[in-house]
Every structure is written in C-alpha cells, then in structure tokens.
C-alpha positions as CSV (number, residue, x, y, z in Angstrom):
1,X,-6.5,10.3,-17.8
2,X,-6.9,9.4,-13.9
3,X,-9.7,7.5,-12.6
4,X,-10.7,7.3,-8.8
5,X,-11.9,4.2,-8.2
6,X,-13.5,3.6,-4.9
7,X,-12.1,0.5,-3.0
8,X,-12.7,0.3,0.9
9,X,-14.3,2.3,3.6
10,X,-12.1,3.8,6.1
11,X,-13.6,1.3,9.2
12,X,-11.9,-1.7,7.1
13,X,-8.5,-0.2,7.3
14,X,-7.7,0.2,11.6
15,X,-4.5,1.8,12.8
16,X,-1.2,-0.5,11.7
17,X,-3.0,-2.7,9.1
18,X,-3.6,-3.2,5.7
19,X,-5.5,-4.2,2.8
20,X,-5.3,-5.8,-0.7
21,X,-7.5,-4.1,-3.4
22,X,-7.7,-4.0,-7.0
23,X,-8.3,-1.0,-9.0
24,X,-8.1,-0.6,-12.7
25,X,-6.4,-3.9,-13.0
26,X,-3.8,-3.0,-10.6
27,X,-2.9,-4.7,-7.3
28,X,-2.6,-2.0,-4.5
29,X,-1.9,-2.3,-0.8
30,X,-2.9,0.4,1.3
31,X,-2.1,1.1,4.9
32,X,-2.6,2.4,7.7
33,X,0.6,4.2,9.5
34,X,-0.3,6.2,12.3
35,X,-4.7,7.4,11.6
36,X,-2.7,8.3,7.5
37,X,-3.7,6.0,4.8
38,X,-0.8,5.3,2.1
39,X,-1.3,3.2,-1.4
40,X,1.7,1.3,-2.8
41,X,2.3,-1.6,-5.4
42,X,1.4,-4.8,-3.8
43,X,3.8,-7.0,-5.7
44,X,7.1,-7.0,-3.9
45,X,10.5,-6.3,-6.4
46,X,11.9,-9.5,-5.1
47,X,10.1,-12.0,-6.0
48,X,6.4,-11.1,-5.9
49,X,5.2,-11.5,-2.1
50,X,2.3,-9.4,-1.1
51,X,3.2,-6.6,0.6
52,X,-0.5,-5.8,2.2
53,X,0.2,-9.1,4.1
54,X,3.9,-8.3,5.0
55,X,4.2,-6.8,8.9
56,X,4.0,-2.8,9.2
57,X,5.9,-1.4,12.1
58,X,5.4,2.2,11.7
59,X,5.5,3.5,7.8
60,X,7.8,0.3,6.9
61,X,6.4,-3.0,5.5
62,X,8.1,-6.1,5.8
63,X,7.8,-8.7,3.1
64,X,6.5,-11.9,4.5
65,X,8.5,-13.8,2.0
66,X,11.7,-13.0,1.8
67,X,11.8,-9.7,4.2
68,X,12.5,-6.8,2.4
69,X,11.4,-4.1,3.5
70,X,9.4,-0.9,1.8
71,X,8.9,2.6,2.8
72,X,4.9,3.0,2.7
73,X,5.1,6.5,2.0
74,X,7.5,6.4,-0.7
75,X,7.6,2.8,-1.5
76,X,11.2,3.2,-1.8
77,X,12.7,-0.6,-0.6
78,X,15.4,-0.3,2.0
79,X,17.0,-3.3,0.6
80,X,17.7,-1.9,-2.7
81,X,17.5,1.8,-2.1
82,X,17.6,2.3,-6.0
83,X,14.5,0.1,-6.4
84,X,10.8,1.3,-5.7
85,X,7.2,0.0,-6.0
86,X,4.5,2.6,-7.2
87,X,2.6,5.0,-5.4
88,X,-0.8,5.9,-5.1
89,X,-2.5,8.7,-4.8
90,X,-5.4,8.1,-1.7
91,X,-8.6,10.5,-1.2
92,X,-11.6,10.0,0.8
93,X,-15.2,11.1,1.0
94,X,-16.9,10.4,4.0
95,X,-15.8,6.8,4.8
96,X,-15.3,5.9,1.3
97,X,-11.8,5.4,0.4
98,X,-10.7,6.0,-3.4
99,X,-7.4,5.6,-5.5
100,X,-6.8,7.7,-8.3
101,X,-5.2,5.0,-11.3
C-alpha cells in the first residue's frame, strides 16, 4: 500500500534546484523545473552519483560524476535511452511537500 511521507516545505526547494530526501528507506531527488516539482531515484544507473547534486538545466539533470544525463520528469537517461531511474509521485499541502512510496 502507498504511504505519503512528508519530506520538505516548498520554500526549501527554489526555482532550478534540488534536494536529497529519504523516504521509506528510499533515496529521492526532487526538483524544481520551471515553479513544478518532480521526484526521481537519486542513485544515478552509472555508477551511483547523486543526482539531486548533479546540474539541472531545464527538466534535464546532469550527473556530477560521470555526466549522464536524466530526464526529471520521466527519469528516462539520455545516455541509455533504454535505462530509467524511478519516479515519484509529488503532492503538496500548503507548503508541505510529500512523496507517495
């Protein structure tokens, strides 16, 4: 069964950054593309990097590893387009932010 687990406020995640949370034992980036908040796996396919601490330039992340890239609101990797990192589903109430696991 799904669990939301709260994890930020809202005023912790400004336009074209991100953060690294855990949430029912799982590492999750989430982002902010654009004033829309997206949740992905933070463990990059390569070789582990952090993705929340990888450069966003619109709704892609880059690595700061090794460089690949992700698309945030798929997590499909543009490096290996047959390769993707989880997903999460975001909701918020009032400023709270919450990830459904």
């Amino acid at each position: 069964m799904a669990e939301k687990v709260k994890v930020a406020r809202r005023s912790q995640i400004p336009e074209g950054s991100a953060i690294a949370v855990d949430a029912g034992g799982k590492k999750i980036a989430i982002f902010n593309a654009g004033g829309k908040l997206f949740a992905i796996d933070n463990t990059c396919l390569h070789r582990g990097g952090p993705l929340a601490e990888g450069d966003l330039d619109g709704t892609v992340v880059t690595c700061p590893w090794h460089g690949w890239e992700y698309d945030i609101t798929s997590g499909r990797s543009l490096d290996e387009p047959s390769k993707q990192v989880s997903c999460f589903e975001l909701q918020e109430e009032g400023d709270d932010v919450l990830v459904v696991v």
